[in-house]
C-alpha positions as CSV (number, residue, x, y, z in Angstrom):
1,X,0.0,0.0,0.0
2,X,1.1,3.3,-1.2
3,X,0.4,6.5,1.1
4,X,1.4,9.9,1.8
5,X,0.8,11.2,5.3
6,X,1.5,15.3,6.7
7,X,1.8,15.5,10.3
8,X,1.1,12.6,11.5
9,X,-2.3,11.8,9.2
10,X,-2.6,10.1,6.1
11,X,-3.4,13.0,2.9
12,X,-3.1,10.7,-0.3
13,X,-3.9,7.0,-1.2
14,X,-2.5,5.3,-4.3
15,X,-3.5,2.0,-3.2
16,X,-7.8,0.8,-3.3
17,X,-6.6,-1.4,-0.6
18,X,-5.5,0.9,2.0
19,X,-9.5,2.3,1.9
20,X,-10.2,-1.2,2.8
21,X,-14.2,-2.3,3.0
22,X,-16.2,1.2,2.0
23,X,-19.7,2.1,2.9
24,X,-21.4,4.4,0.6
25,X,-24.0,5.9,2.6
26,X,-27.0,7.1,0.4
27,X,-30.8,7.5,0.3
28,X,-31.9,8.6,4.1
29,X,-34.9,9.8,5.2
30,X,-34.8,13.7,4.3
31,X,-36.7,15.6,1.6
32,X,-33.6,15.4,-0.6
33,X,-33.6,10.9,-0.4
34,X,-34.1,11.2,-4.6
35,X,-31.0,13.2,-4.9
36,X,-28.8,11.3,-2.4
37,X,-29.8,7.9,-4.5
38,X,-29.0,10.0,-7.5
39,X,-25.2,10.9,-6.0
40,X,-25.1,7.7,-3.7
41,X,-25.4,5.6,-7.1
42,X,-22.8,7.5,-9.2
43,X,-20.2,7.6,-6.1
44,X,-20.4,3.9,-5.7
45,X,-20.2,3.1,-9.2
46,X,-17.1,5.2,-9.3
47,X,-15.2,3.6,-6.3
48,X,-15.8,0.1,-7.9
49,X,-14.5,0.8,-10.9
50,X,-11.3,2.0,-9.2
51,X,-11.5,-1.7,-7.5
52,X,-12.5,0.1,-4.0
53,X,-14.4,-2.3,-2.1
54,X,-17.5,-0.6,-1.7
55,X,-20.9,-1.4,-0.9
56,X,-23.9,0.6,-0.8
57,X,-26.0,1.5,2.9
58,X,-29.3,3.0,3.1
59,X,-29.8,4.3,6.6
60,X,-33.5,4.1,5.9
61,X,-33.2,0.6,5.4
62,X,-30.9,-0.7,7.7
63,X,-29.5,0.2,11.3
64,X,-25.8,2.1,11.3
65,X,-24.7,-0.5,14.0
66,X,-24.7,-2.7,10.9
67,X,-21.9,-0.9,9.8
68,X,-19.6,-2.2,12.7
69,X,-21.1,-6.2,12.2
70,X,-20.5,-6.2,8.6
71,X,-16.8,-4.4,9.1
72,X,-17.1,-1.4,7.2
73,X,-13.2,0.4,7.2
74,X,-14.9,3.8,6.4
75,X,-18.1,5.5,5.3
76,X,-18.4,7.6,2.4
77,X,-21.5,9.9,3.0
78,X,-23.7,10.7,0.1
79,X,-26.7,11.5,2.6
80,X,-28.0,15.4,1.7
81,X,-30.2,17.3,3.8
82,X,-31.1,17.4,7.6
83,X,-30.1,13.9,8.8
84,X,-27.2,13.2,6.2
85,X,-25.9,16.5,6.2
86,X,-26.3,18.1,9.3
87,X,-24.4,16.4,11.8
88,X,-26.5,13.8,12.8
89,X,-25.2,10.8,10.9
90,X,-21.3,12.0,11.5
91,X,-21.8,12.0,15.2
92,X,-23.3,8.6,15.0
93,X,-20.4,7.7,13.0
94,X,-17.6,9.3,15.6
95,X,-19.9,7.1,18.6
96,X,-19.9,4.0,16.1
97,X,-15.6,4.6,15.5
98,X,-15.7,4.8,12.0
99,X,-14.1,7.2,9.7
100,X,-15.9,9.4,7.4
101,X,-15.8,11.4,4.5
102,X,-16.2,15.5,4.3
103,X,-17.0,17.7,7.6
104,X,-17.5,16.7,11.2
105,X,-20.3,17.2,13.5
106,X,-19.8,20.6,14.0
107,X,-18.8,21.8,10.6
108,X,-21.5,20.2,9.4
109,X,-24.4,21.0,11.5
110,X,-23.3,24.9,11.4
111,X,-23.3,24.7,7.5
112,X,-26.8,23.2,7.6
113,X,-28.3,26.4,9.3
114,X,-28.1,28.9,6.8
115,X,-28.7,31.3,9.4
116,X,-25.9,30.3,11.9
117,X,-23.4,30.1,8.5
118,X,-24.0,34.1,7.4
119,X,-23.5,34.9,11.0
120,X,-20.0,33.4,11.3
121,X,-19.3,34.4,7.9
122,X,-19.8,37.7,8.4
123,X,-18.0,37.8,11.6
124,X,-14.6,36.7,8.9
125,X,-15.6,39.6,6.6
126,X,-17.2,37.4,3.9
127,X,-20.2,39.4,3.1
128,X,-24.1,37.8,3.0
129,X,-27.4,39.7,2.4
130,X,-29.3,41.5,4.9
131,X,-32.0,39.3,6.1
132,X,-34.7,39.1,9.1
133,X,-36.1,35.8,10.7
134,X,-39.9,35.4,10.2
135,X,-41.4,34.5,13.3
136,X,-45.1,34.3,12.0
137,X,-47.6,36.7,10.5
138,X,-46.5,39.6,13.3
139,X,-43.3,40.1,11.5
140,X,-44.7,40.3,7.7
141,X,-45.3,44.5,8.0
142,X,-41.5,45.1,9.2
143,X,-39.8,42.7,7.5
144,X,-40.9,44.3,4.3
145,X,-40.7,47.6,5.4
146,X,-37.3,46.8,6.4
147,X,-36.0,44.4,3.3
148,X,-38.0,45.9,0.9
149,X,-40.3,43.3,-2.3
150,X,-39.6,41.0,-3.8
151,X,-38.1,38.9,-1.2
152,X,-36.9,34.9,-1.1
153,X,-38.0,33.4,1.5
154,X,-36.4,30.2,3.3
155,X,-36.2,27.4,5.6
156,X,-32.9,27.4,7.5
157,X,-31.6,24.1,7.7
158,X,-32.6,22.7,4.2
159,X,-30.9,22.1,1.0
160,X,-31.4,22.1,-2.7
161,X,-33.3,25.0,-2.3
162,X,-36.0,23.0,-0.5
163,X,-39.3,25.3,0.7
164,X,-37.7,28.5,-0.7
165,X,-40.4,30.5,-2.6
166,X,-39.6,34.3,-4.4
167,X,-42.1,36.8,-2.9
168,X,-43.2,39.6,-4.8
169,X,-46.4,41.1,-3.3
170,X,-47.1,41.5,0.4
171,X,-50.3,39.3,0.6
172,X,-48.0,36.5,-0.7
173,X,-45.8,36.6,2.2
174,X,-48.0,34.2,4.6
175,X,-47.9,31.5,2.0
176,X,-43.7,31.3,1.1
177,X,-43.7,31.2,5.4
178,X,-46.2,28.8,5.7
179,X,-44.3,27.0,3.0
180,X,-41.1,26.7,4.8
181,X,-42.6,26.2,7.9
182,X,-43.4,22.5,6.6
183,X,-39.8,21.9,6.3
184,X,-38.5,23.6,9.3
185,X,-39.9,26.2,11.9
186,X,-37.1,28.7,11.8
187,X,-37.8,30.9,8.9
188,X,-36.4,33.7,7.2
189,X,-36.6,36.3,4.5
190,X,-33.5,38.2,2.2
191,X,-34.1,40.7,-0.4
192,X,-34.4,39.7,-4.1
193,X,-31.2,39.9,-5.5
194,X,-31.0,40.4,-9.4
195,X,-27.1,39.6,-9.7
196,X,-25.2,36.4,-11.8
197,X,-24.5,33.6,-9.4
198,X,-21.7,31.6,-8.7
199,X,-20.7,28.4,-7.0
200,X,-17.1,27.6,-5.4
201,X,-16.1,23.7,-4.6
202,X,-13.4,22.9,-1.8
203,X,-11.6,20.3,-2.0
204,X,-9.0,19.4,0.6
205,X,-8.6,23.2,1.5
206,X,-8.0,24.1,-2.5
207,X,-10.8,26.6,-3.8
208,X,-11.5,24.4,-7.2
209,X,-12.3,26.9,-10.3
210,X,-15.8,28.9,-9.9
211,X,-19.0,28.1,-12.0
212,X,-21.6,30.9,-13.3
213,X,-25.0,29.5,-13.0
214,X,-27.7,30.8,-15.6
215,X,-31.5,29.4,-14.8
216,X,-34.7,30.1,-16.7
217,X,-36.5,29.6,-13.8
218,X,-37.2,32.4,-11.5
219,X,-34.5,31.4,-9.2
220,X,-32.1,27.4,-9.0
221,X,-34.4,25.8,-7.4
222,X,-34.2,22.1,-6.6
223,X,-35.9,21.8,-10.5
224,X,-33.1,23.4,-11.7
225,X,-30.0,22.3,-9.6
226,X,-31.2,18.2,-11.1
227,X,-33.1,17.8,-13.8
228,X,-33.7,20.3,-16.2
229,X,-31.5,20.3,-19.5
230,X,-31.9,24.3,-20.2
231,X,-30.1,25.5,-16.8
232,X,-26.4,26.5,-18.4
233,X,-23.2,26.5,-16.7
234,X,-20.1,28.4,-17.3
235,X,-16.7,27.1,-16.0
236,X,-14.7,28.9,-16.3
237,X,-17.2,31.7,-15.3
238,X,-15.6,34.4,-17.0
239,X,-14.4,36.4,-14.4
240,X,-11.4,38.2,-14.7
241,X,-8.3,36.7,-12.8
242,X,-8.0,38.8,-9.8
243,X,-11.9,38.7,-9.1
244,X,-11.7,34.6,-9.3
245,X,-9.2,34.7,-7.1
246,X,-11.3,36.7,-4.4
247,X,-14.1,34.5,-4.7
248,X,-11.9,31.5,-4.2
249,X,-10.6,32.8,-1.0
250,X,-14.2,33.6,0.4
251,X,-15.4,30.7,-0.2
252,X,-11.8,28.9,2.1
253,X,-12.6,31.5,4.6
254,X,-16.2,30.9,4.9
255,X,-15.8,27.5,5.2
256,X,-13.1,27.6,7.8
257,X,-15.1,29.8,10.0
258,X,-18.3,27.4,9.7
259,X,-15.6,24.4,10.5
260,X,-16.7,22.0,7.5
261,X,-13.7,20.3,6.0
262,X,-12.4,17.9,3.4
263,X,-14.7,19.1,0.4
264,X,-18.2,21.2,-0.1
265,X,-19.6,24.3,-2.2
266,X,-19.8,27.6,-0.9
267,X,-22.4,29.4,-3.3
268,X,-22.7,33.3,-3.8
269,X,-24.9,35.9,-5.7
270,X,-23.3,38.7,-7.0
271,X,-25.1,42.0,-5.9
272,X,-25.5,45.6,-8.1
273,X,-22.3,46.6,-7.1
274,X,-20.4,43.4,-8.2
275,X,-19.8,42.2,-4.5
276,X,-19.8,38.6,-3.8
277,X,-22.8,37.7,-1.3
278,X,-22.5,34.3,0.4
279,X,-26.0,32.5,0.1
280,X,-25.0,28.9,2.1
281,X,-22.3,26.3,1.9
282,X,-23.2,22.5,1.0
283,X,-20.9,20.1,3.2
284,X,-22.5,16.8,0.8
285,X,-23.2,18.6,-2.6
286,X,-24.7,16.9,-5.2
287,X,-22.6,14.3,-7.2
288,X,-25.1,13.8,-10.4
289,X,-25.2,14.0,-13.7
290,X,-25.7,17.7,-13.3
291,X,-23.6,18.7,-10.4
292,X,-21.4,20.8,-9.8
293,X,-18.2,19.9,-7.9
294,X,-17.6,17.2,-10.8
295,X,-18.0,20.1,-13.0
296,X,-15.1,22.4,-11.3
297,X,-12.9,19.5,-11.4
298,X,-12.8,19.0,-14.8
299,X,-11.8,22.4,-15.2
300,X,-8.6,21.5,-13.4
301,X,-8.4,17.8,-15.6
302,X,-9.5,15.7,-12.5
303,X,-12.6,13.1,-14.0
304,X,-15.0,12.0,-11.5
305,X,-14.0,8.5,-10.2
306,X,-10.6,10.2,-9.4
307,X,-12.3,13.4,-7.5
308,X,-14.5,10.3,-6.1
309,X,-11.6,8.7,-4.8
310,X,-9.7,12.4,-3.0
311,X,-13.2,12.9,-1.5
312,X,-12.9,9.8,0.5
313,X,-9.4,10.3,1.5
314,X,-10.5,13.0,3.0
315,X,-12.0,10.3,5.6
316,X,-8.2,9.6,7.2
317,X,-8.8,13.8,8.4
318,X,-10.0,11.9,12.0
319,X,-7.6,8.9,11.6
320,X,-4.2,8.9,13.2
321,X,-2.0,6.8,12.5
């Protein structure tokens, strides 16, 4: 077995062996289950044919302390959404002794609230939108005199745009809450922002070349991000050199302050002034057909079993040697 370590922990694998017996985690229970299959199915595929000896696990189906009676080395997580995504299933995983790919618990179920991830961003100087938590009908009148129509409105701890809903006329207001309020009771509301957005993949600490996201629909919503054909991608995004570069390092620093590690998107909208706003960060993004992290790393020359295979060394980050 062939490996490179940096103090002290293991940073690059050359040998399928040294992974040993690989679950892909996939499926779940959260709104996002069609998606995870979707990424969970395309991960495993790719591990196999780089003769990892993987195996795919649906939590839904099957207890995680089957994971420690069938002998499972590591877990590769392809779980999105509250559940997968936020926390929950890593600190299982720590309890349970088995290494994992991407963030930790607390990276992880920081980066879930959407809420919690602008505030520490913008305690690092990474600049989000204004914004105002909806805490039922008594807080329509200000928030709009405050934030101004239209508005997006969102759940806090969902992904793949999940309960999000564009606002453009006060009476509407009630129904985007009550909306979000299905997924998640904590609710809030940012202005409508009319700029080009743009994504930013991590991998292993390295800001991966940005993506410029064009959608006929009104905004990417979970449509959009999976299964239409007319929602265009540019990479590389056209940005000039010294503005790519910024947005590169916004995206590191944001996730360093929200504590997710190993790999994840940081997405932003770009507001009149040309200023990068940070929307969320994805710890799990998706790893489809129309995804964007496999995307990025083909700008570089890296295919997708081999971006595949760096995601899940990232699971030696909590194993010493």
């Amino acid at each position: 077995m062939k490996l490179k370590h940096h103090a002290g922990r293991i940073t690059e694998v050359t040998d399928a062996v040294a992974f040993g017996r690989v679950a892909v985690l996939l499926g779940g229970n959260s709104s996002e289950r069609e998606i995870s299959l979707l990424t969970g199915n395309a991960v495993l595929a790719a591990l196999q044919r780089r003769a990892v000896d993987a195996h795919a696990f649906d939590p839904r189906e099957r207890s995680l302390t089957d994971l420690v009676g069938e002998k499972f080395d590591r877990v590769w997580i392809a779980l999105h959404g509250p559940g997968g995504e936020d926390g929950t299933v890593q600190g299982a995983l720590e309890c349970l002794g088995i290494p994992y790919t991407g963030s930790g618990v607390l990276g992880s179920a920081v980066c879930m609230d959407k809420l919690r991830t602008k505030r520490l961003a913008a305690a690092v100087g990474v600049a989000t939108a204004d914004y105002a938590v909806l805490h039922g009908p008594e807080d329509f009148a200000a928030v709009i005199a405050r934030l101004g129509l239209p508005l997006i409105v969102k759940p806090a701890t969902q992904g793949s745009s999940v309960g999000m809903t564009k606002v453009e006329r006060a009476e509407d207001l009630r129904a985007a809450w009550e909306a979000a309020t299905i997924h998640e009771p904590v609710v809030f509301a940012e202005p409508w922002i009319t700029g080009a957005e743009y994504t930013v993949a991590i991998l292993k600490g390295r800001a991966l070349p940005s993506i410029r996201i064009e959608t006929p629909k009104v905004f990417y919503d979970y449509e959009a991000k999976y299964f239409r054909s007319d929602t265009l991608y540019y990479c590389p995004s056209g940005l000039a050199a010294g503005a790519e570069g910024e947005l590169g390092a916004l995206a590191a620093a944001a996730f360093e302050a929200c504590g997710a590690g190993g790999w994840g998107r940081a997405d932003f909208m770009m507001d009149g002034a040309g200023r990068p706003l940070l929307l969320e960060i994805n710890t799990v993004p998706g790893m489809t057909d129309h995804s964007l992290v496999p995307m990025a790393a083909r700008a570089v020359g890296m295919e997708f079993d081999e971006l595949v295979w760096r995601v899940l060394e990232t699971s030696f980050a909590r194993t010493r040697l």
